[in-house]
N, C-alpha and C positions, 0 to 999 in steps of 0.2 A: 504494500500500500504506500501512498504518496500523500504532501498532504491535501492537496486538490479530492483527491477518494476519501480522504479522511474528512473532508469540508462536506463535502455532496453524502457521504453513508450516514454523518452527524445530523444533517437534516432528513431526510428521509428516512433515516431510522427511527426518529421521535413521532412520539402516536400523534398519528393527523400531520403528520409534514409536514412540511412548505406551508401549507393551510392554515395551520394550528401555530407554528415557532414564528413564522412571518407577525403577527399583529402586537405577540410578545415582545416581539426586536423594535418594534416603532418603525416594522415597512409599511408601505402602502398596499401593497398585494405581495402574494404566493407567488404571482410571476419572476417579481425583482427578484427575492431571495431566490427562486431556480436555477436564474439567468448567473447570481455571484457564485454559486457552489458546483454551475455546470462547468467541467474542464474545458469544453470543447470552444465556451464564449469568451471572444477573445473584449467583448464591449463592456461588460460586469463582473465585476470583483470585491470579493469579502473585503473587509477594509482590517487592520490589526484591533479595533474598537469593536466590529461587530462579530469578531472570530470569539474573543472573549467575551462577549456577553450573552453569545451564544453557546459557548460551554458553560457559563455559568447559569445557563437556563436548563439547558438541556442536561445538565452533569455528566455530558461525555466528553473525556481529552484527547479525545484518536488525534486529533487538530496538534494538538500540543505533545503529544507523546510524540506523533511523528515529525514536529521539528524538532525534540529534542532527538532524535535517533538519525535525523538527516546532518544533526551535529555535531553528534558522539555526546551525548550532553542527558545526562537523566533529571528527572522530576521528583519526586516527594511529599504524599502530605505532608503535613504538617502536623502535630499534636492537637486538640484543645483542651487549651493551658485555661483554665479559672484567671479572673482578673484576681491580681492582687497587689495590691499598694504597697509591699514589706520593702522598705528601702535596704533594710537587710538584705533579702533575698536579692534584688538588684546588687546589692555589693557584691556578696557569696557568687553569684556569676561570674561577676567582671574580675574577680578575682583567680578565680579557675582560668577564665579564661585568657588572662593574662601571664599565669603561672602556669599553666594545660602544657604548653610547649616545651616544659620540664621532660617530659617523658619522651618527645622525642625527639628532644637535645640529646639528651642520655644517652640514647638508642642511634643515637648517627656518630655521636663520638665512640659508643661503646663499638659499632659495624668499621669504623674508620681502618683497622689494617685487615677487616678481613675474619676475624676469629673471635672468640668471646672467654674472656679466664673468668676463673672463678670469683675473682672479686668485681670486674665487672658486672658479671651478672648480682653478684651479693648488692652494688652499686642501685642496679638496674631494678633491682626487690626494694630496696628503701623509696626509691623516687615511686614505682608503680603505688607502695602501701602511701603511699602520702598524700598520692592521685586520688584514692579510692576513700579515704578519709574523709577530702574535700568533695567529693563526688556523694559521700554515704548525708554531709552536713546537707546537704544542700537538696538531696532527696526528701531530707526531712523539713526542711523548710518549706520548701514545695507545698509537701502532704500539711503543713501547717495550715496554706493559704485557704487549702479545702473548705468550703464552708458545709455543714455535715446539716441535716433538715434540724438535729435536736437546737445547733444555735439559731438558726434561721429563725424559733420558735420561741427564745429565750428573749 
């Protein structure tokens, strides 16, 4: 697939078509939208505004997997993270993530001629436990933000 296949299967694959996604996008008719997701029209074209608002209708990414694949390039949901206001946990991040490269600084000085002695890897155990400490803190701050129904109720 290409993503021209992937534009035209996205629409037509959605129940009622062109028919049904068209009034959703703010076209004027089924025809326009046809005319943008047909490969063959050289005069109509999706625009990069209505590619995505079209998967964000439709919940399909064939559109968007297939430029990430035409670019060597992957995708990823994303979590949903709970809002939460803890300036802590904001710190607790930015601090990993400014320290995170710890591990694999280690790990490229430790790889540097080739072989690994026993004290570097002994090296390489201290810096990972230390990763996982700030990784275990910050789990639990996280699971802090949670709001559980019994407080919602308090």
């Amino acid at each position: 697939m290409n993503i021209l296949d992937a534009a035209y299967n996205t629409v037509h694959d959605y129940p009622g078509g062109a028919s049904a996604l068209a009034p959703r996008m703010g076209m004027k008719s089924a025809a326009v939208l046809n005319s943008k997701v047909n490969p063959n029209t050289e005069t109509h074209h999706l625009t990069l505004v209505e590619a995505s608002k079209m998967m964000a209708m439709t919940g399909d990414f064939r559109v968007l997997q297939e430029m990430n694949a035409e670019h060597r390039k992957v995708a990823i949901d994303l979590p949903d993270i709970p809002e939460c206001r803890d300036i802590a946990l904001t710190d607790t991040i930015l601090r990993i993530g400014m320290k995170g490269g710890d591990v694999m600084s280690k790990f490229r000085e430790m790889m540097a001629d080739g072989r690994i002695t026993a004290g570097e890897a002994q090296d390489m155990s201290k810096t990972i436990h230390r990763m996982q400490v700030k990784l275990a803190q910050l789990d639990s701050q996280i699971k802090a933000c949670i709001e559980t129904p019994q407080k919602e109720k308090a």
